[in-house]
C-alpha positions in Angstrom: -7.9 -3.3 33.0 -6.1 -2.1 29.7 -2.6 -3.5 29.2 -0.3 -0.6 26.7 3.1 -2.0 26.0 5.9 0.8 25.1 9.2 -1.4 23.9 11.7 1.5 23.0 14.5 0.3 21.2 18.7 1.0 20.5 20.0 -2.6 20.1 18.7 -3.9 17.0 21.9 -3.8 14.7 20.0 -2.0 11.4 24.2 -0.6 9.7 22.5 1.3 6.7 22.3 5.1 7.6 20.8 7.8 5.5 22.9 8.7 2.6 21.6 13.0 3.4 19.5 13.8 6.2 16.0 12.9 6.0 13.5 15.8 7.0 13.7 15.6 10.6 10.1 15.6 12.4 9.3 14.0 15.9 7.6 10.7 16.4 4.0 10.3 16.9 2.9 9.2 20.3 2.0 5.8 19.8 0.7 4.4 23.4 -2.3 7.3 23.1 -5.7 5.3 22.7 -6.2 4.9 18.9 -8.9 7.4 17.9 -11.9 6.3 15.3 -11.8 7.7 11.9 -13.8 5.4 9.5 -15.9 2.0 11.0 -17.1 -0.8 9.6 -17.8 0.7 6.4 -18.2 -1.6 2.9 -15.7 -1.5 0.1 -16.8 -2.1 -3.5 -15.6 -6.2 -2.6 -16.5 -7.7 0.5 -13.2 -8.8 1.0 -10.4 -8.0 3.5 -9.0 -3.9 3.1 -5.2 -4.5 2.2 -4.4 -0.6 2.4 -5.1 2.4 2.1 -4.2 6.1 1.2 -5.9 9.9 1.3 -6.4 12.7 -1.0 -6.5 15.7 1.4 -6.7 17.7 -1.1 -10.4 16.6 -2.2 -10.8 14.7 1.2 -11.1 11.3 0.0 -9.9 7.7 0.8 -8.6 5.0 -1.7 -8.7 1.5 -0.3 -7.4 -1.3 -2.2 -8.4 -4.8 -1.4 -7.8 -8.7 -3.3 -10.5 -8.8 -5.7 -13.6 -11.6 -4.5 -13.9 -14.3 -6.1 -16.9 -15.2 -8.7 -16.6 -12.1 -10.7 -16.7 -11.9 -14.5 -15.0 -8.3 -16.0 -16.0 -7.3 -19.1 -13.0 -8.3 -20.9 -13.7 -11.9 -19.5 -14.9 -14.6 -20.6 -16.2 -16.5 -17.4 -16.3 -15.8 -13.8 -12.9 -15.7 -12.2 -12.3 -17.9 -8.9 -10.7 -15.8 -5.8 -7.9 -18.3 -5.7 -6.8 -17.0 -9.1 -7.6 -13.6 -8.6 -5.3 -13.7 -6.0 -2.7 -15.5 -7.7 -2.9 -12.9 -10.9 -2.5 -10.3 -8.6 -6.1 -8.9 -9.3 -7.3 -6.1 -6.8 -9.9 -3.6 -6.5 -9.7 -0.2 -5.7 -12.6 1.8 -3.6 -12.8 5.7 -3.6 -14.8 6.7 -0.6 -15.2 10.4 1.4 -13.6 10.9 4.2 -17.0 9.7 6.2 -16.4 5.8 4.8 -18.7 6.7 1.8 -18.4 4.8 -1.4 -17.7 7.1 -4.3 -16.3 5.1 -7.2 -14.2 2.3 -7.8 -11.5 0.6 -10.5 -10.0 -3.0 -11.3 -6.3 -3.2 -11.3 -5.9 -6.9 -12.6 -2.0 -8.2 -12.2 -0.8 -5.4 -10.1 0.0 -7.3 -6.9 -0.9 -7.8 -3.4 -2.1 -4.3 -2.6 -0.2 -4.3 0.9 0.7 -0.6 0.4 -0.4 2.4 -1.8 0.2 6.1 -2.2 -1.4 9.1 -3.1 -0.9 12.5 -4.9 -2.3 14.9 -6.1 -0.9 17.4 -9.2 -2.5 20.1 -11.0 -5.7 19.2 -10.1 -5.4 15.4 -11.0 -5.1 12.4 -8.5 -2.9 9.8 -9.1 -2.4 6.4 -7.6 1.0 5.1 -6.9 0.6 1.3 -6.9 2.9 -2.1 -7.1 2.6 -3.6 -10.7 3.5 -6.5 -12.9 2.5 -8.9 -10.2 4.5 -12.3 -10.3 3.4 -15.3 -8.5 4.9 -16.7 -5.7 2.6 -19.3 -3.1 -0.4 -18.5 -3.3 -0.3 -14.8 -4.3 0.9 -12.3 -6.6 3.4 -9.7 -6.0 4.6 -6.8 -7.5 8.1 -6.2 -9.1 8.1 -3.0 -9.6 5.9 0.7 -9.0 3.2 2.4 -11.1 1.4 6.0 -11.2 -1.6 6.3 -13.1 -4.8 9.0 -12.6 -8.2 7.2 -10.6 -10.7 6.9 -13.4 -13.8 5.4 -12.2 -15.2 2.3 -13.5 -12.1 1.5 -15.5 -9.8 -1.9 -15.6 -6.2 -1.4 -15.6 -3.7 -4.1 -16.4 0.3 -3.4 -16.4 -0.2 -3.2 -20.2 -2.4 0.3 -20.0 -0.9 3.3 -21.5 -1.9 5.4 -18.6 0.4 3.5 -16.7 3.9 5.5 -15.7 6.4 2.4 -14.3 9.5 3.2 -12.2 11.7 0.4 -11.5 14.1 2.4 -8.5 16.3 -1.0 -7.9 17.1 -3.7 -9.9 16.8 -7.2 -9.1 13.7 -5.9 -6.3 10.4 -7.7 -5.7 7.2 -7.2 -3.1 7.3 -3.2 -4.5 5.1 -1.6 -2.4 4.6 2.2 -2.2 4.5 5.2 0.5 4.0 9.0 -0.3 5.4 11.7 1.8 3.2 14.2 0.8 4.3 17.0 3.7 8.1 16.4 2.7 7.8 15.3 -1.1 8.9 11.8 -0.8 8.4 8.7 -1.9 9.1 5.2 0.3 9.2 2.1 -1.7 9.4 -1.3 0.6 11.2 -4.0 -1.2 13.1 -7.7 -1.3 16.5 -8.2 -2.6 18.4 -10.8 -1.9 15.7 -12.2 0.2 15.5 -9.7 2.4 13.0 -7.0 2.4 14.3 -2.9 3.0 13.1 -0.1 2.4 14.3 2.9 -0.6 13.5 6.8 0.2 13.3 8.8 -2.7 12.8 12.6 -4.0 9.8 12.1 -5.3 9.7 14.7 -7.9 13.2 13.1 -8.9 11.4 9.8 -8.9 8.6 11.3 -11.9 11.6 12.6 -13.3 13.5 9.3 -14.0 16.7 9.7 -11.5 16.2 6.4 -9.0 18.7 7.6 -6.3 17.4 6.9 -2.7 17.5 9.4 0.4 17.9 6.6 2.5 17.9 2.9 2.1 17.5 0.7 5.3 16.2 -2.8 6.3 13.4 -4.2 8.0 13.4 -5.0 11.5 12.5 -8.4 12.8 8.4 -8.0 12.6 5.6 -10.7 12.9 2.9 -10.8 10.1 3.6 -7.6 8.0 0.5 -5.5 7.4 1.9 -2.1 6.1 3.8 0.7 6.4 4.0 4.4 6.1 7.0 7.2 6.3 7.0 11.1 7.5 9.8 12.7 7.7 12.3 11.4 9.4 10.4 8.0 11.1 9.5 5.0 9.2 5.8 3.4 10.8 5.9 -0.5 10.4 2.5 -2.5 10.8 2.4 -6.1 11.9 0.0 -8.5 13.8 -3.0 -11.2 13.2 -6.5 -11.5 13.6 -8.1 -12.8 16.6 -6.8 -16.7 17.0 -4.4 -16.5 14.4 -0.3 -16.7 15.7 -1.0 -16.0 18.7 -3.5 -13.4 18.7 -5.6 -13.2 21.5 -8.8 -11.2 22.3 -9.1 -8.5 23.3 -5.6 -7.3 23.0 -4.4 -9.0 20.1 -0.8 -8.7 18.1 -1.0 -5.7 16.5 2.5 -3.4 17.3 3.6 -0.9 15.6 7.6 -0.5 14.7 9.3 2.7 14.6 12.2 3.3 12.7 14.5 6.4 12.6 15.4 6.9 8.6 18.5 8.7 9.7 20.0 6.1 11.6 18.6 3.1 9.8 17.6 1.9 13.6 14.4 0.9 15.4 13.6 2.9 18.4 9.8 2.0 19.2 7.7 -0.8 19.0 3.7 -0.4 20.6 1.1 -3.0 21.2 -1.9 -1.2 19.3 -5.2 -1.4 21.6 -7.3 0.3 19.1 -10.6 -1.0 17.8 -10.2 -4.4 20.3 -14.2 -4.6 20.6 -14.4 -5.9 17.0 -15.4 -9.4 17.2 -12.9 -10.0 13.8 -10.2 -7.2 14.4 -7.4 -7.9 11.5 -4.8 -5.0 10.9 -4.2 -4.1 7.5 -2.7 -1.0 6.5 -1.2 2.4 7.5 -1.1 6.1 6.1 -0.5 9.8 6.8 -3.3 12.2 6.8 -2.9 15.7 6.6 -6.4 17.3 8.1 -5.5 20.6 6.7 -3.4 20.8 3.7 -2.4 24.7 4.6 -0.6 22.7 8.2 1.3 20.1 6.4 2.9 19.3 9.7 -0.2 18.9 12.0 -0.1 15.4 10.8 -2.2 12.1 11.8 -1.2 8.4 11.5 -3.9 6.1 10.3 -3.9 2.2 10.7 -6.6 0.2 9.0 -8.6 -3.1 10.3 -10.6 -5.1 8.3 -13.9 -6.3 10.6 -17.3 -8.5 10.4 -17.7 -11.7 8.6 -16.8 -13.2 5.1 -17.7 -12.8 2.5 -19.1 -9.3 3.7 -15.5 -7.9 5.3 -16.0 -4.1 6.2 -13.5 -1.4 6.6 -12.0 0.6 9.9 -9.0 3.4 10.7 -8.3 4.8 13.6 -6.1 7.2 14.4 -2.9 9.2 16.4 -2.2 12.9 16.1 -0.2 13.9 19.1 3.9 13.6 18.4 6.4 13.3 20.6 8.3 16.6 22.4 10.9 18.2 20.8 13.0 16.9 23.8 11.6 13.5 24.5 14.7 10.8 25.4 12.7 8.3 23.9 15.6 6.7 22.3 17.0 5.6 25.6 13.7 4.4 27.7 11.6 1.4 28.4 8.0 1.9 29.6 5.5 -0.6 30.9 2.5 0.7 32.3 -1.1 -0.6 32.8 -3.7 1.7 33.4 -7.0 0.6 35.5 
């Protein structure tokens, strides 16, 4: 017996609505069984996938992840401990194809926590959007503010590299972490201010151009253990749960939910338990993005979440997917649905 949980939502008092409409698209079906994409594929680190992002342009996949521990750089002098990779905000970035092969790789030391990325392509050129000038807090660094910079492989980046274009879009904001609407040109930067984390859509060719003035700006619904998120059109797609015997996490149908928010209203109207991938012995979300299969049908769109599985040090990488959205008509604003299926 499979248990699917549907939680549709109007109660959660979320104030901030869009300051103009936000493209308005449906929401993707979410109690669908999660279909594979990628499995247990290795990253250029054998450490846990933090996100993830595509070029559909050239059909590839960056994956950023906290940088293992042991390694020496060539601009170091010794090898660097995990512990303090993690604290400098030290990541790596893996460029694979769309079948989960590795293609290239950079360093990005003092960038942050890697919790979300984007990806875009101009002219020919693809450019990371990433956190930056990580600060630490706990045990981890975090980003204060948003970078875009072209994938060279084999290079190191620091916050200090020329090829780095910052945006800070709010002042005072920490935990930057980055989204791109490619289908609808934006750009969604999640955020803490004032201790509370929210989340800023922007223009994004306004963004390149300088002019920081959000679509939308809205906060984050009561989650567990965030994992990622990622915007298209008019929903926001919030990522939470644990790996298996962590808070509560129980094989074989775990913690991970997904949150839906509606950008317009600045409410939550969905939340799903996520069944996908439940056969992995280690099954830890981490991770969400848009793909777009065919670039000439921006809005035959797919929703990826990512889950790191196997053992450490030798972590290995997973998405799975949803493509089906909701009808034009659906009332799912207004329903609760709990069905198990046999």
């Amino acid at each position: 017996m499979m248990l699917i949980i549907v939680i549709l939502i109007s109660t959660i008092p979320l104030t901030t609505k869009a300051k103009q409409p936000v493209p308005n698209t449906n929401m993707f079906v979410l109690s669908n069984e999660g279909l594979p994409f990628i499995q247990d594929k290795p990253l250029h680190n054998g450490t846990v996938l933090q996100s993830f992002a595509f070029d559909d342009e050239n059909k590839h996949i960056y994956v950023v992840q906290l940088m293992a521990g042991g390694q020496q750089l060539p601009d170091e002098n010794e090898p660097v401990s995990g512990a303090i990779r993690a604290k400098n905000g030290d990541v790596t970035l893996t460029k694979l194809d769309q079948e989960g092969n590795k293609l290239g790789h950079m360093y990005l030391k003092g960038f942050g926590h890697g919790v979300q990325i984007g990806v875009e392509v101009e002219n020919g050129v693809t450019y990371l959007w990433t956190e930056t000038d990580a600060v630490t807090e706990g045990n981890d660094g975090w980003g204060t503010q948003i970078a875009r910079f072209p994938f060279e492989n084999g290079t190191i980046r620091t916050p200090d590299s020329p090829v780095l274009e910052k945006h800070k879009l709010i002042e005072g904001a920490d935990r930057t972490t980055v989204n791109i609407d490619k289908t609808h040109g934006l750009l969604t930067m999640r955020y803490r201010l004032d201790g509370s984390f929210r989340y800023g859509v922007f223009d994004l060719e306004q963004v390149k151009k300088g002019n920081y003035h959000p679509i939308a700006d809205v906060p984050q619904p009561p989650v567990g253990t965030f994992q990622g998120f990622a915007s298209y059109g008019t929903y926001l797609y919030l990522l939470e749960g644990n790996a298996y015997g962590v808070n509560g996490s129980v094989a074989p149908y775990g913690n991970t939910y997904v949150t839906a928010v509606d950008l317009n209203s600045g409410k939550a109207v969905a939340r799903q338990l996520i069944s996908a991938g439940n056969a992995m012995t280690f099954r830890e979300p981490e991770g969400m993005a848009i793909r777009i299969p065919d670039p000439k049908q921006p809005h035959k769109a797919q929703l990826h979440i990512g889950f790191a599985s196997n053992a450490a040090p030798n972590r290995l990488a997973n998405i799975y997917y949803f493509d089906q959205l909701m009808p034009i008509n659906s009332n799912h604003h207004r329903c609760s649905l709990l069905k198990e299926n046999h």
